[in-house]
Backbone bond lengths (Angstrom), bond angles and torsions (degrees), N, CA, C in turn:
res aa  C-N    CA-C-N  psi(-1)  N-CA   C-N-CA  omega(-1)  CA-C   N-CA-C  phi
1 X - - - 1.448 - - 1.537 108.20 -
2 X 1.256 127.79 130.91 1.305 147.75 132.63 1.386 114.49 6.47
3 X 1.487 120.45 120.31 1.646 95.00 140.95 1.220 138.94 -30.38
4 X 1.580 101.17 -65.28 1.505 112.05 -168.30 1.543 104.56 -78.85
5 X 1.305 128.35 -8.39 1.092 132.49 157.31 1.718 116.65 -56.10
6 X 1.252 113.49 -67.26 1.324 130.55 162.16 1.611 109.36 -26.50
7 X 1.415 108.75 -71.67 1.640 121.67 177.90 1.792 117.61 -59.56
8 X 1.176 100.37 -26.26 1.587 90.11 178.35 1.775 99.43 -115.72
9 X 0.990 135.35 -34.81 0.993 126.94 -156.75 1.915 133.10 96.45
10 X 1.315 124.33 132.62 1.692 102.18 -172.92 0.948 120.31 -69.85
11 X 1.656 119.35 -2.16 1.267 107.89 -169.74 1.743 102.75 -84.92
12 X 1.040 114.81 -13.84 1.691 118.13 -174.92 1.665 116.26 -69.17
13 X 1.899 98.20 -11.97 1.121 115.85 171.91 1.688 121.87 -56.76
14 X 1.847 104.35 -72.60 1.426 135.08 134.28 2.131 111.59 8.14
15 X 1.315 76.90 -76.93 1.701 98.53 -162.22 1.958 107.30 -66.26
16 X 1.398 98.56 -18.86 1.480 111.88 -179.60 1.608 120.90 -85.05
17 X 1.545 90.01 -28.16 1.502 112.70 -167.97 2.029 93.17 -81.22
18 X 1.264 113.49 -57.34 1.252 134.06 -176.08 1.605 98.02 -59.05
19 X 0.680 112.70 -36.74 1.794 107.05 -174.06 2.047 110.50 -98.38
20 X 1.317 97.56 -2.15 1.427 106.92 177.30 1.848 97.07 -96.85
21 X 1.382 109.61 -50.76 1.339 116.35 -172.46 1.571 100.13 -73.06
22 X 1.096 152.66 1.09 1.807 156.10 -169.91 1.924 75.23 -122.01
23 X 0.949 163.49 -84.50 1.247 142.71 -146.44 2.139 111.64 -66.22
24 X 1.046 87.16 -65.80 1.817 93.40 160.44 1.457 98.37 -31.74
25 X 1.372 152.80 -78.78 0.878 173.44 94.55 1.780 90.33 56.15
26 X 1.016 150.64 -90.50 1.069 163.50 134.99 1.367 101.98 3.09
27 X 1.343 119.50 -81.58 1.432 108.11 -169.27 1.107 117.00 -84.11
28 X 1.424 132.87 16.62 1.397 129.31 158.60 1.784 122.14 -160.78
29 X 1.557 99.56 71.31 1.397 141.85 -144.87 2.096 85.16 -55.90
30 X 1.434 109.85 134.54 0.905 124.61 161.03 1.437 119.92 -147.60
31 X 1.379 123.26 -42.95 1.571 122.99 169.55 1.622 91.12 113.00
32 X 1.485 143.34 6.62 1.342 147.26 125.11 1.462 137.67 -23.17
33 X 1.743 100.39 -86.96 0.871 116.05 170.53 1.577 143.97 -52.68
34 X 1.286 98.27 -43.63 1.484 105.32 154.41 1.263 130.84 -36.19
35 X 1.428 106.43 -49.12 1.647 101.18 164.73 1.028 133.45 -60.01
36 X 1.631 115.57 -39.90 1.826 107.96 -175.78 1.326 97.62 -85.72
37 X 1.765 131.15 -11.01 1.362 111.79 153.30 1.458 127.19 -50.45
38 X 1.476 128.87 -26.49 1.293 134.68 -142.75 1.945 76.69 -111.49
39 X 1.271 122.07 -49.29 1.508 93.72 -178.84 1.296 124.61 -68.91
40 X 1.904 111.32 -28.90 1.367 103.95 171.90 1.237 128.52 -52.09
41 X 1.507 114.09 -41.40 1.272 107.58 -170.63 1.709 120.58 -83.92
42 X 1.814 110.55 -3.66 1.113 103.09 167.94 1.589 106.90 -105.83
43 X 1.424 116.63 21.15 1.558 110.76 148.68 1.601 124.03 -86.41
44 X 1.392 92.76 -10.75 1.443 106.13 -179.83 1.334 111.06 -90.05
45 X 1.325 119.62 -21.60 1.778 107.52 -170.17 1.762 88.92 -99.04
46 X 1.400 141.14 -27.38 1.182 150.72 132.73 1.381 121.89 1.31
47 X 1.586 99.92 -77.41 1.791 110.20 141.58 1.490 141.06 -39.55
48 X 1.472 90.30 -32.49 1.655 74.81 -163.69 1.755 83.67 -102.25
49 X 1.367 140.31 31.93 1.529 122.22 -167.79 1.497 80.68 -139.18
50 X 1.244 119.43 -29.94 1.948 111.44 161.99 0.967 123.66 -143.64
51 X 1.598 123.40 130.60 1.627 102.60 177.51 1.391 112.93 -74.32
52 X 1.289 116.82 125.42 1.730 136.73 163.54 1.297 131.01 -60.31
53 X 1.799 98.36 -57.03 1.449 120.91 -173.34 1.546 101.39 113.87
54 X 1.321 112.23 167.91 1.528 105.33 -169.76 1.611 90.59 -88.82
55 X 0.869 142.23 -53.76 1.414 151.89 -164.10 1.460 100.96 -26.84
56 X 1.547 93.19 -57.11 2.252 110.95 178.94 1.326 102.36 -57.69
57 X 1.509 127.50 -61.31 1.146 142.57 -178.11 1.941 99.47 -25.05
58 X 1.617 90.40 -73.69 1.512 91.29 -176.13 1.660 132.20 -42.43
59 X 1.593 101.47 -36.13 1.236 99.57 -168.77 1.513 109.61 -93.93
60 X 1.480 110.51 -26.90 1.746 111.44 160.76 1.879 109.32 -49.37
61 X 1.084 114.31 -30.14 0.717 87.31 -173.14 1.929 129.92 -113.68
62 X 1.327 91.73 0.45 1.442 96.38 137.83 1.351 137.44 -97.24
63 X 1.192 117.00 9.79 1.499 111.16 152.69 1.460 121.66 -85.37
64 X 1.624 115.20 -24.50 1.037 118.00 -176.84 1.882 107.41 -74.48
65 X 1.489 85.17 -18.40 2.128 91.11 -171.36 1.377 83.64 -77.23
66 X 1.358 145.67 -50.75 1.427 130.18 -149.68 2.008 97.34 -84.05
67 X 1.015 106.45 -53.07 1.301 107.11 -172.83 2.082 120.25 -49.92
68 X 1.487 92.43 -37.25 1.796 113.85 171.57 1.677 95.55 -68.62
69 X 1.624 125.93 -55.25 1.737 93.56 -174.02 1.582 118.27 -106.39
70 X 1.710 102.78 9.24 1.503 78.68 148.76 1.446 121.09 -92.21
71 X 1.241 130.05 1.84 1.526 136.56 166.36 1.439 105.47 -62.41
72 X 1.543 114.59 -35.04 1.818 121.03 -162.41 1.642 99.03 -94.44
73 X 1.439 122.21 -21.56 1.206 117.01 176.20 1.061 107.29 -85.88
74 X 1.244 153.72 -27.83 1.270 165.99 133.23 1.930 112.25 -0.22
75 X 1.544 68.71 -80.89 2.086 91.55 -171.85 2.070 83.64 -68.96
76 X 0.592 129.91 -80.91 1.866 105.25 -165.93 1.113 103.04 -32.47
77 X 1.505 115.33 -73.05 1.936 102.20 -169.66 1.632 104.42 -37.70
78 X 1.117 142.67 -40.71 1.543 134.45 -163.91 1.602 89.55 -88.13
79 X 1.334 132.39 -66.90 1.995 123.48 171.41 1.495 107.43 -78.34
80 X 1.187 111.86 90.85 1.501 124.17 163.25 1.433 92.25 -76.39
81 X 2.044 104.31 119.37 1.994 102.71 154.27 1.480 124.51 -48.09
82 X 1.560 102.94 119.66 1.822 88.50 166.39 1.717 112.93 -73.67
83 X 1.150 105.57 141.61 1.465 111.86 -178.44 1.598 119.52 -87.27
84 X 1.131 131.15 132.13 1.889 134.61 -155.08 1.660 92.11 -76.77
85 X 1.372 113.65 -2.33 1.265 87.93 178.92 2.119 91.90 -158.67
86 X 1.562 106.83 109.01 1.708 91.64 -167.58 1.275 102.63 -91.24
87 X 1.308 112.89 -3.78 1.696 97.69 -177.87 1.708 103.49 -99.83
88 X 1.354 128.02 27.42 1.246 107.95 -164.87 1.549 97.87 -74.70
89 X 1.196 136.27 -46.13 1.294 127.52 -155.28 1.953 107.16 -80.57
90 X 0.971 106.81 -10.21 1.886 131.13 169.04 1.260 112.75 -64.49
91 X 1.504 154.12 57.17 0.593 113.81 178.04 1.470 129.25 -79.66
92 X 1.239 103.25 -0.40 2.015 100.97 171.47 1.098 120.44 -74.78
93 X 1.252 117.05 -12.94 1.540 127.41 -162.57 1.718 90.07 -98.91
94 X 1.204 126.80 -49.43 1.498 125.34 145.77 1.250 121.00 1.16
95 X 1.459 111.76 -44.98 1.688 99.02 -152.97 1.742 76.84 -116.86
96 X 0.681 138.34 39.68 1.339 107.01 -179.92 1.674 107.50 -105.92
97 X 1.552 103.71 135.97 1.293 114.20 -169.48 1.534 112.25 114.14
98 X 1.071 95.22 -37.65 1.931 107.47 173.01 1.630 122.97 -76.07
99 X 1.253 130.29 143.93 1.402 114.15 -150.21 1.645 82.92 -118.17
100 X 1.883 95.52 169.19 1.340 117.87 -161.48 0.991 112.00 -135.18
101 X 1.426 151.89 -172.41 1.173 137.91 -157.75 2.125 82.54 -151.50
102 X 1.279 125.53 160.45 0.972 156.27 170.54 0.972 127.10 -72.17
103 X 1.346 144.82 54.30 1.680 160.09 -167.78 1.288 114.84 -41.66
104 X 1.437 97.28 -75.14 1.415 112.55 169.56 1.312 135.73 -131.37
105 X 1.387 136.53 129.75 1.353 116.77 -143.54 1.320 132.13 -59.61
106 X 1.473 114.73 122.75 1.978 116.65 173.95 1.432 97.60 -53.31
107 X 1.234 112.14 112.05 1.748 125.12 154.72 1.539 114.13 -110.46
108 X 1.519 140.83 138.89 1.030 139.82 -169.01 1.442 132.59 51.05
109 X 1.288 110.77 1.69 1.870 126.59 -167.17 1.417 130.22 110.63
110 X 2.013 106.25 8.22 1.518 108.06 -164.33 1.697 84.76 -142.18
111 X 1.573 100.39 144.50 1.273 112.47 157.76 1.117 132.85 164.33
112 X 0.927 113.55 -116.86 2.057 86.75 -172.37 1.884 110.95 -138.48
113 X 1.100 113.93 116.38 1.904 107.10 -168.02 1.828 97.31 -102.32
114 X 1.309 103.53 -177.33 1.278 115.81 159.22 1.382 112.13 -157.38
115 X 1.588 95.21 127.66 1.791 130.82 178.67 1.505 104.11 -85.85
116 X 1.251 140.92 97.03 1.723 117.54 176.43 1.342 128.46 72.54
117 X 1.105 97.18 -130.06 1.751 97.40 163.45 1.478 113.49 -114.63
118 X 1.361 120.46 22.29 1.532 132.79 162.31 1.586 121.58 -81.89
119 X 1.352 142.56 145.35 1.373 138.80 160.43 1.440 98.62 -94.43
120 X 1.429 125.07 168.67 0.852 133.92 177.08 1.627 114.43 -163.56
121 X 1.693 97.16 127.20 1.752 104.59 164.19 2.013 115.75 -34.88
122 X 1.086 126.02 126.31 1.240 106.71 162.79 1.778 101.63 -144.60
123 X 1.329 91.97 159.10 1.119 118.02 173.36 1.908 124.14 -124.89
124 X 1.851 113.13 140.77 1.350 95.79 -153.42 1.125 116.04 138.86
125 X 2.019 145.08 128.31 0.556 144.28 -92.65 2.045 98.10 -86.51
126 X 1.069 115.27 173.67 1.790 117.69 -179.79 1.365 98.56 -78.42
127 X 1.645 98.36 124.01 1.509 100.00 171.52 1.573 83.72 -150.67
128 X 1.694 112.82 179.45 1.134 129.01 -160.30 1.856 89.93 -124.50
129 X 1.584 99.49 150.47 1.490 111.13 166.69 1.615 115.92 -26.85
130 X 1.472 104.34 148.75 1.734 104.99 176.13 1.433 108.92 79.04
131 X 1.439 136.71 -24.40 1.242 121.81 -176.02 1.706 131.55 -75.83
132 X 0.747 101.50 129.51 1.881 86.92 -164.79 1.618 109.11 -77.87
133 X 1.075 110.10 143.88 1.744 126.46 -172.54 1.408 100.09 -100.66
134 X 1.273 111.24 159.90 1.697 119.84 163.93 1.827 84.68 -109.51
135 X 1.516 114.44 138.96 1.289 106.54 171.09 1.725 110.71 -100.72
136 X 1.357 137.37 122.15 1.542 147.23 -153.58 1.388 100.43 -109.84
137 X 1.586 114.97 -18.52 1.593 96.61 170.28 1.459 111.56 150.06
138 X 1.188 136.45 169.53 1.652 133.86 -146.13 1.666 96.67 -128.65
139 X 1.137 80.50 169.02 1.665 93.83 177.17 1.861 98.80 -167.84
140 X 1.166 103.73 104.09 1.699 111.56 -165.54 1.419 113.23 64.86
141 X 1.478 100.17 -102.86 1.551 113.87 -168.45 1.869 103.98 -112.72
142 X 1.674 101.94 -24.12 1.529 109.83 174.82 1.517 118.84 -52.20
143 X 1.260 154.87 94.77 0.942 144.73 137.16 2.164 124.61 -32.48
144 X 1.106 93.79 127.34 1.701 106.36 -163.69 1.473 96.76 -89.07
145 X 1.551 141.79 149.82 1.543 113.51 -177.58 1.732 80.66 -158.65
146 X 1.523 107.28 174.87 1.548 109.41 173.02 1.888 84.53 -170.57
147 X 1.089 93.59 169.87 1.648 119.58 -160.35 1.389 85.07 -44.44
148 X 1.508 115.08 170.10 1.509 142.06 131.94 0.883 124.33 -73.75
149 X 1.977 128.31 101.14 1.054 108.42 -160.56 1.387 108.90 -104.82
């Protein structure tokens, strides 16, 4: 053992590691770190309430890291975050309700609309260029459309 081992103790080791991994944690937010902060630092109070040996130390405290995020993977899968915005990564699902104009002609159920300054795959009843669509909803990159009524 260390001097400064001697003078502080290993568990101050633990408690350093845990309070380094809870700031990381902080400045670069994932929902990870926190956990093997939360076992470090209760391998550290572990330590400092019995000596173990480092050997114990180690393996307390990866069981406690596996056991803390499969507990945290757990409770998310059951509290999924709602997101402030669910269609952000959608953008077809975006437009839906908003009408489109007829690019190129729908023949057989496929053809071509325009959103803005976007073209778009569509699918939906036969109409000819210029006609305006109501768009009802996406499917990949397909935009779904039906008359203006």
């Amino acid at each position: 053992m260390t001097m400064v081992q001697e003078m502080l103790g290993e568990h101050w080791g633990w408690i350093a590691l845990g309070v380094a991994l809870a700031i990381a944690e902080i400045i670069a937010p994932g929902y990870f770190l926190i956990w093997l902060a939360a076992a470090a630092l209760v391998t550290g109070l572990v330590a400092a309430a019995m000596p173990i040996g480092l050997s114990a130390e180690v393996l307390l405290f990866a069981m406690l890291s596996a056991l803390a995020l499969a507990a945290a993977k757990r409770w998310f899968a059951r509290h999924p975050g709602e997101s402030a915005d669910p269609m952000l990564n959608d953008r077809g699902g975006q437009l839906v309700g908003q009408s489109a104009v007829v690019s190129h002609v729908i023949e057989g159920g496929t053809g071509r609309v325009r959103h803005g300054d976007t073209e778009w795959l569509a699918r939906g009843p036969d109409s000819q260029p210029g006609t305006r669509m109501r768009i009802i909803g996406s499917e990949g990159t397909v935009l779904i459309v039906e008359h203006l009524h």
